[in-house]
C-alpha positions as CSV (number, residue, x, y, z in Angstrom):
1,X,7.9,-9.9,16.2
2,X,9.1,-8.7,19.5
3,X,13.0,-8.5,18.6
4,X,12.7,-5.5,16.0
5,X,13.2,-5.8,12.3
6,X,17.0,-7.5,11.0
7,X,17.7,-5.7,7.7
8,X,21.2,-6.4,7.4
9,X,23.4,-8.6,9.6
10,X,24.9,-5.7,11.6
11,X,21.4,-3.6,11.8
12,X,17.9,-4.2,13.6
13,X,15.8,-1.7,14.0
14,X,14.0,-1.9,17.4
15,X,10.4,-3.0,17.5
16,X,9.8,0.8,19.7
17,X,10.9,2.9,16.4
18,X,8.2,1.1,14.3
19,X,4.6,2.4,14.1
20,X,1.8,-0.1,13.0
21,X,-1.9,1.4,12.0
22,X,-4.5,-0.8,10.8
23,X,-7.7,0.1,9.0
24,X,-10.2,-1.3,6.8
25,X,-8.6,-3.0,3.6
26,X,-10.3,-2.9,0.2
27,X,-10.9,-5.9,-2.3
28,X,-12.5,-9.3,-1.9
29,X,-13.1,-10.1,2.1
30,X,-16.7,-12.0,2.2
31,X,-18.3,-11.4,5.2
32,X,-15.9,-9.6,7.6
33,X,-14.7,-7.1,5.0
34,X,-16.2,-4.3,6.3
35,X,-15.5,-5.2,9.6
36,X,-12.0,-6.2,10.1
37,X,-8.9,-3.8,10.1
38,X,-6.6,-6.0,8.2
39,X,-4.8,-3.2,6.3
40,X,-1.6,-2.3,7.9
41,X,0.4,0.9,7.5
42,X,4.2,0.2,9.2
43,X,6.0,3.8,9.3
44,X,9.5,4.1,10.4
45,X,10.9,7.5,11.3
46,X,14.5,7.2,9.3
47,X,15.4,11.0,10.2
48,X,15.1,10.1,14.2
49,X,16.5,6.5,14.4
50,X,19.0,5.7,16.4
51,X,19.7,2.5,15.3
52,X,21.5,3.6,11.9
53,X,25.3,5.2,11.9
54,X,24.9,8.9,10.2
55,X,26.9,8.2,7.6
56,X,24.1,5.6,6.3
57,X,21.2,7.0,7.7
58,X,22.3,10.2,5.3
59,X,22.9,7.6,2.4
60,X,19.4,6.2,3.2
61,X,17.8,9.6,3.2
62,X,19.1,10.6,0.1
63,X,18.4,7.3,-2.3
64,X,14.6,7.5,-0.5
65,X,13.8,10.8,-0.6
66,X,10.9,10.4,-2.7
67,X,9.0,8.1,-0.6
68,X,9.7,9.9,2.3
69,X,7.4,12.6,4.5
70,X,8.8,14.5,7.1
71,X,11.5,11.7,7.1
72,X,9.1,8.7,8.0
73,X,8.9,6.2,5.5
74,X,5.6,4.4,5.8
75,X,4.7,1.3,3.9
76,X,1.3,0.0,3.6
77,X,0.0,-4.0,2.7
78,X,-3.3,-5.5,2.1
79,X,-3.1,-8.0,-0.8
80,X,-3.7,-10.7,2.0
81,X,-7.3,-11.4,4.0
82,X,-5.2,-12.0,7.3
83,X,-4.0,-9.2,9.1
84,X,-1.2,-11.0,10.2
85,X,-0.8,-11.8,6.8
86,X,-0.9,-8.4,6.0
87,X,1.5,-7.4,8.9
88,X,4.3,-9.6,7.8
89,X,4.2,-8.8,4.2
90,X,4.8,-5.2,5.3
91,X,7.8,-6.1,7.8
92,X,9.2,-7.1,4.5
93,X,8.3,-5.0,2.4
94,X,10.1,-2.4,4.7
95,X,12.8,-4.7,5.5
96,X,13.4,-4.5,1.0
97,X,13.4,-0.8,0.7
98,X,16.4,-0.2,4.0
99,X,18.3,-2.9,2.6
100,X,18.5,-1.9,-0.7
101,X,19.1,1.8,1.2
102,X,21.8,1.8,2.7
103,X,23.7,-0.8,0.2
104,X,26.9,0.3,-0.8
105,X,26.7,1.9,-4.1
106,X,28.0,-0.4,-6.9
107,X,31.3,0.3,-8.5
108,X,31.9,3.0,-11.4
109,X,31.6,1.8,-14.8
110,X,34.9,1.5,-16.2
111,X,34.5,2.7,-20.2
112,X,35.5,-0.1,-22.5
113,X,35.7,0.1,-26.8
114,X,33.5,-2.2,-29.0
115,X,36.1,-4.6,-30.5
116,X,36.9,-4.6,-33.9
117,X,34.8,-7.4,-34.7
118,X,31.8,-6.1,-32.9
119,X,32.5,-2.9,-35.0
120,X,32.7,-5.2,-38.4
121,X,29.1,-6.9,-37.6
122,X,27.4,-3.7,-36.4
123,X,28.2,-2.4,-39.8
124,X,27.7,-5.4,-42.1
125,X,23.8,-5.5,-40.5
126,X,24.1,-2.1,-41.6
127,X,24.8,-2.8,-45.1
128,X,22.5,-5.8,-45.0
129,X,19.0,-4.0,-43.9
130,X,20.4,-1.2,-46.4
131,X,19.7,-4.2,-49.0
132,X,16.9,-5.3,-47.7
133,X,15.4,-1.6,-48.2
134,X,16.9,-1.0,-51.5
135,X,15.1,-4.1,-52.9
136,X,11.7,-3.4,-51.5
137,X,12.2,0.0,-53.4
138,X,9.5,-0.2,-56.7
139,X,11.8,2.1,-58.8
140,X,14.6,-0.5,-57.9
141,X,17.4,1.8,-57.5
């Protein structure tokens, strides 16, 4: 855990821009539940980094803008007992939400027609349900 976080090929963020906290996780934990800090908090400050070109860091800041506060995106794990456990589950969970970030935006729909026999069934099912109605009909008409 001491290289930083790979999100893409071409960008790791350094371990010194992540923030861990740990704290007391709810759920199922037997005995040590109420002692043990496996909850983990990882927060990355995605307005400050250095790591990220501006260009992407802007595109990142825009698509997340929900999640963030004060530009720091924080995500927090404790499905898991462990608090190593917990602490990976975060790195990836992190790791998820910057890849799918700064991901180039996926090409523009181009607008196609229905073809004409797509067209002819859509309006046959049409004229069959419209049946299907008029014979449920008690007055038969």
């Amino acid at each position: 855990m001491d290289d930083g976080l790979r999100v893409t090929d071409r960008w790791v963020v350094p371990s010194a821009e992540l923030r861990e906290r740990f704290s007391r996780s709810s759920g199922p934990g037997g005995q040590g539940v109420n002692t043990t800090d496996s909850r983990v908090e990882l927060s990355f400050d995605l307005a400050a980094t250095g790591s990220l070109s501006p260009a992407l860091r802007a595109r990142a800041m825009d698509r997340l803008a929900g999640r963030l506060v004060d530009g720091v995106l924080t995500v927090a794990a404790s499905e898991h007992r462990a608090q190593l456990a917990n602490r990976e589950a975060a790195r990836e969970r992190l790791t998820a939400l910057l890849r799918e970030a700064v991901a180039p935006p996926p090409p523009p729909r181009r607008p196609t027609r229905p073809s004409r026999g797509a067209k002819e069934r859509r309006l046959a099912d049409k004229k069959r349900q419209s049946q299907r109605k008029r014979d449920r009909r008690v007055d038969g008409e």
